[in-house]
C-alpha positions as CSV (number, residue, x, y, z in Angstrom):
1,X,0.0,0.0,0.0
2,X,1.2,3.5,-0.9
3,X,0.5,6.5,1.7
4,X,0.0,9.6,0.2
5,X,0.5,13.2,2.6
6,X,-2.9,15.2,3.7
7,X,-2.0,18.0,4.7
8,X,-4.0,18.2,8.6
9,X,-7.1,20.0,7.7
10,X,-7.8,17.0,4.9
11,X,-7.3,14.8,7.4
12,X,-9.7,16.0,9.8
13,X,-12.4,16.2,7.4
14,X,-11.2,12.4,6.9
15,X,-11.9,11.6,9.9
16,X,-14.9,13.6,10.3
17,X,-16.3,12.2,7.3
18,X,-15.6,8.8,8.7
19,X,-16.9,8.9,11.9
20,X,-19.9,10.5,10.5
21,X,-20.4,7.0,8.1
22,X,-19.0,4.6,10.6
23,X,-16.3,3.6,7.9
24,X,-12.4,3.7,8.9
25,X,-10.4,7.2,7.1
26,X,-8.9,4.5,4.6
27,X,-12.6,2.8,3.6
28,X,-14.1,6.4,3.7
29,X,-11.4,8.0,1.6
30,X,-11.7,5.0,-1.1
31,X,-15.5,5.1,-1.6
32,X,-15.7,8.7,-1.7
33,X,-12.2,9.0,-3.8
34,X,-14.3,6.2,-6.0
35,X,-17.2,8.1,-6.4
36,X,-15.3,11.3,-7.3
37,X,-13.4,9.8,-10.2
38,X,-16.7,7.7,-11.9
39,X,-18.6,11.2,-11.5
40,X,-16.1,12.7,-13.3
41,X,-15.9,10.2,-15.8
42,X,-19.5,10.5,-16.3
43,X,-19.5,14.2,-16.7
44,X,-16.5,14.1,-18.9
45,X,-18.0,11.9,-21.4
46,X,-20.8,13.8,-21.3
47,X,-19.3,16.9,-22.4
48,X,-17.2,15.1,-25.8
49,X,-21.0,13.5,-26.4
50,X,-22.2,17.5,-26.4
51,X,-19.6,18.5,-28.3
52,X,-19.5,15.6,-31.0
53,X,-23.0,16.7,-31.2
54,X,-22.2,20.1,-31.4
55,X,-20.1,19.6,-34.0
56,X,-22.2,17.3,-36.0
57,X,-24.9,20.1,-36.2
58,X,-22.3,22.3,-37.3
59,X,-21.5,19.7,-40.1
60,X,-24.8,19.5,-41.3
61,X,-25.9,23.0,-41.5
62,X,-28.1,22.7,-38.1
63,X,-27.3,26.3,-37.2
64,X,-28.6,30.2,-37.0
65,X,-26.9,33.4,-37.2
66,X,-25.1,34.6,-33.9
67,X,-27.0,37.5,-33.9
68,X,-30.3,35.8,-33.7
69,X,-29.2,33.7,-30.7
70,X,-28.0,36.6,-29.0
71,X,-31.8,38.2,-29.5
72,X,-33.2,35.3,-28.5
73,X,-31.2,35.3,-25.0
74,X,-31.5,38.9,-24.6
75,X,-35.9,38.5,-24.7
76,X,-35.6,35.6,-22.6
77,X,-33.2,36.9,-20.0
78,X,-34.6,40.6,-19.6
């Protein structure tokens, strides 16, 4: 097993957020760690989808003028 430093106010919200689960800091620290890294996977993913998209629209002439998109969010933001 490799350690790697916290600085102290890292590892008292470790600890906290331990407690608080009933977990130990190293079982804590690996589901949350866990379930940091697959949401960011997830959102990642999400954003090349968006821009492959994006992109595909742009491909196939699926677009307006800048100017009318900036109307449009001018009406529907004043």
């Amino acid at each position: 097993m490799e350690f790697v430093p916290l600085k102290p106010e890292r590892m008292a919200q470790l600890q906290d957020y331990a407690q608080r689960r009933s977990q130990s800091p190293v079982d804590a620290l690996d589901e949350a760690l866990g379930t940091y890294l697959e949401r960011e996977r997830v959102d990642s993913e999400e954003a090349i989808q968006g821009i492959r998209r994006g992109y595909e629209d742009v491909k196939a002439g699926r677009t307006r003028p800048s100017a009318e998109l900036i109307e449009h969010l001018r009406t529907k933001l004043i």
